[in-house]
N, C-alpha and C positions, 0 to 999 in steps of 0.2 A: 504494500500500500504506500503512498503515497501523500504528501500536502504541499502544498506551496504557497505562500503568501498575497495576500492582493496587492494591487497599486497605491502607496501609501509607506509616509516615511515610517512608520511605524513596523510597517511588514514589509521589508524590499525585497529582492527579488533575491528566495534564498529557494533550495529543493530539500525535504525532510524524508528520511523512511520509516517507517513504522516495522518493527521488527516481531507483532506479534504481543510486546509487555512495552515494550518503549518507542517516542521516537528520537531521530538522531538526525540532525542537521550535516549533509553531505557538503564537506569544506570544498569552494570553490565548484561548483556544481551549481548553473545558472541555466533558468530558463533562455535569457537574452533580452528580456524586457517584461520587467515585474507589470504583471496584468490581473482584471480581475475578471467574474463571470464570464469564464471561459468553461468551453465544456470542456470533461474529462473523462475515458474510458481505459478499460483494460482490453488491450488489443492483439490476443495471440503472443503474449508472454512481455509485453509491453507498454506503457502508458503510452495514451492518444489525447495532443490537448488541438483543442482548434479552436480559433477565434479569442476573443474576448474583449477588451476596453484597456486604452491605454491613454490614460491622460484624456477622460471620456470618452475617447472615438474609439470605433468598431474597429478591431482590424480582420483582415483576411491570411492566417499564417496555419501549418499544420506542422507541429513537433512532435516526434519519440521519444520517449525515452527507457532504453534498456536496463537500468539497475545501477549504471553507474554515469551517464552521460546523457545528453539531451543533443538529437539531432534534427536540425530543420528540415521537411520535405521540399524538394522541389517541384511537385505536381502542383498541377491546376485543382485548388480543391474548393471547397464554397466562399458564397462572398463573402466580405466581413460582417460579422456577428458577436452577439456577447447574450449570454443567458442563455443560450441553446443547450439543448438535454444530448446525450448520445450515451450510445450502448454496444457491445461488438457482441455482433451474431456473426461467427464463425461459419 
């Protein structure tokens, strides 16, 4: 599992794991721009974030992240969005 913080000095843009009893904030491990209501799923052994609001505006971005690293896709994916739900059906 997964958290990350929203848009705001309060929470910058950090990526935490949950190990089951704790979490653990991953040193240097950045999404790339601290956002908020963005959606989030687990994606065939991977987080999936897409979209969300960045300094209020909607962006159009999609990132993985495998467990230790956060990678941005290159595909054409949906417009920009923030509050949208997702879920991975396999």
């Amino acid at each position: 599992m997964l958290y990350r913080g929203p848009n705001n000095a309060q929470a910058p843009d950090t990526t935490w794991k949950f190990d089951g009893t704790t979490w653990k904030q991953l040193a240097g491990v950045t999404l790339g721009s601290s956002r908020s209501n963005e959606a989030i799923a687990s994606a065939g052994g991977s987080i999936l974030v897409v979209g969300g609001f960045v300094n209020q505006a909607a962006i159009a971005d999609e990132r993985t992240f495998d467990g230790a690293s956060w990678t941005k896709l290159v595909t054409t994916g949906p417009s920009a969005r923030g509050g949208a739900g997702m879920a991975w059906l396999p």
